[in-house]
N, C-alpha and C positions, 0 to 999 in steps of 0.2 A: 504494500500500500504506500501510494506517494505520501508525503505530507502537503499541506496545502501552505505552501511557500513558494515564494521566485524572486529573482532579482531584478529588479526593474530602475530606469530614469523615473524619478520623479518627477511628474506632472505637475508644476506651481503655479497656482494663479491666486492672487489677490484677493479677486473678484468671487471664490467660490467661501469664503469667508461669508461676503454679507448674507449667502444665500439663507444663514439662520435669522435673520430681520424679516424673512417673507412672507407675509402671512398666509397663515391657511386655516382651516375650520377650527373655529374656537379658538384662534391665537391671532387676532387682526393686526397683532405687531410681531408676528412669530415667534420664535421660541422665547419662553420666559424667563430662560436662561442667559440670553445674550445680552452683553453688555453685564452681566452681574456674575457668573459663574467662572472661578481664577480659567477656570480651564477651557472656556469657551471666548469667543471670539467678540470683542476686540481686545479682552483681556489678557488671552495665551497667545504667547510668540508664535510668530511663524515661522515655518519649519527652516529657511535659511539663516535665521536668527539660531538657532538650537543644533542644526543638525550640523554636520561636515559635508556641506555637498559634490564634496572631492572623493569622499569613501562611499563604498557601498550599502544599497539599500535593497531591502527585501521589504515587501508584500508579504503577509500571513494573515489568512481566512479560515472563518467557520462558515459552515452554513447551517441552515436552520431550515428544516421544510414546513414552508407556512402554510400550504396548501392542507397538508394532514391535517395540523394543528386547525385551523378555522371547519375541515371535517368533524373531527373532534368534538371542538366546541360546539358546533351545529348541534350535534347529537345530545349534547347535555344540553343544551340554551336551546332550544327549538324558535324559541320567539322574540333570539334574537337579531338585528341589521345586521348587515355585512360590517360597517364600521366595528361594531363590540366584537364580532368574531376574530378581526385580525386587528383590534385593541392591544398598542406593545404592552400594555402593563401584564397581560397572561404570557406572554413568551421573551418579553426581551433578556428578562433576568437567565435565561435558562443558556439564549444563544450569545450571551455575555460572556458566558463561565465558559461554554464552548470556545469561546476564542483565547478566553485567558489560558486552557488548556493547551491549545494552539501553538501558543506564544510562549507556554513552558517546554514544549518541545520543540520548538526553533532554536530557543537557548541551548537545550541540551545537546542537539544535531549541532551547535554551531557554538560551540566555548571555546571559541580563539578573540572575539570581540566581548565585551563588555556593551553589548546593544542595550540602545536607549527605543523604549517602542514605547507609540504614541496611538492609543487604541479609538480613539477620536482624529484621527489624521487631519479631516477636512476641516476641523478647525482651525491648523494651523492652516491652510493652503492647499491643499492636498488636493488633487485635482481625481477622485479615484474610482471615477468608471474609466476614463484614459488611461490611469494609472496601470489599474488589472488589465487592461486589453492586452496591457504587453507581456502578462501569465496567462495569455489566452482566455481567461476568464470575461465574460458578458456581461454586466450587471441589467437585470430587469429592473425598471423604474416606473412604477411602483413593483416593488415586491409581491409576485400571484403566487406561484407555485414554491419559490426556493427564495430566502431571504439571505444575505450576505453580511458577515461583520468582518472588515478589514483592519489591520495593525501598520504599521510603516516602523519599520527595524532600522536603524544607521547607526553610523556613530555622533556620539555628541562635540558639538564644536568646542575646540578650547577656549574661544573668546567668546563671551556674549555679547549678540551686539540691543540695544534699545532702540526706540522710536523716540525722534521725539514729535513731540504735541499729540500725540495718541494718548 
């Protein structure tokens, strides 16, 4: 069995930051975390800020099969929307841990670096349906059948750099 790793160019764009400002159902300023969460955008550096864009990086995924999961819950919730069946708060925690697994076994496949993984990537930058294309991986947007959680493995730069007026 592969593991679900590859080496890839990171994909950096700026612009894939704001995309948690956008609103969508029930969040008419988008996520309630941004702007306030250290880890979330515009608060957590971006990834040329942190990373060594000189060394290498890998990609590591779990996936999660959403499609079961919203079968599933169909069958226990008969009466409920399509929104509640594929509701992250019943499955995110689960394909979380999945990936955190993931990400322990990258490390162990690969103990010559000291990687720094960043399991919110697109927070910093991270451009990461482009990103995966280049581990041949597809990402479906929205998630029907197969949902994905991505990590970005590098090494950390020795200098940090700041923003300023951010």
């Amino acid at each position: 069995m592969t593991m679900p790793h590859a080496r890839v160019l990171p994909v950096l764009y700026d612009s894939v930051r704001k995309l948690c400002s956008r609103p969508y159902e029930g969040h008419p300023r988008g996520c309630p975390n941004y702007g306030k969460a250290p880890r979330c955008p515009p608060k957590v550096a971006r990834i040329d800020e942190v990373y060594d864009l000189g060394a290498p990086f890998y990609v590591v995924w779990s996936t999660f099969e959403l499609g079961a999961h919203v079968a599933t819950m169909r069958d226990r919730h008969p009466d409920w929307s399509e929104r509640q069946l594929r509701c992250v708060l019943y499955w995110q925690g689960t394909a979380r841990k999945r990936l955190r697994a993931e990400v322990e076994a990258f490390r162990e496949a690969h103990p010559e670096v000291d990687w720094l993984v960043e399991t919110t990537p697109e927070a910093m930058g991270l451009e990461v349906t482009k990103t995966m294309a280049q581990a041949g991986v597809e990402l479906p947007w929205p998630p029907v059948e197969t949902a994905y959680h991505v990590a970005l493995a590098g090494k950390r730069r020795e200098i940090y750099l700041t923003h300023v007026g951010e």
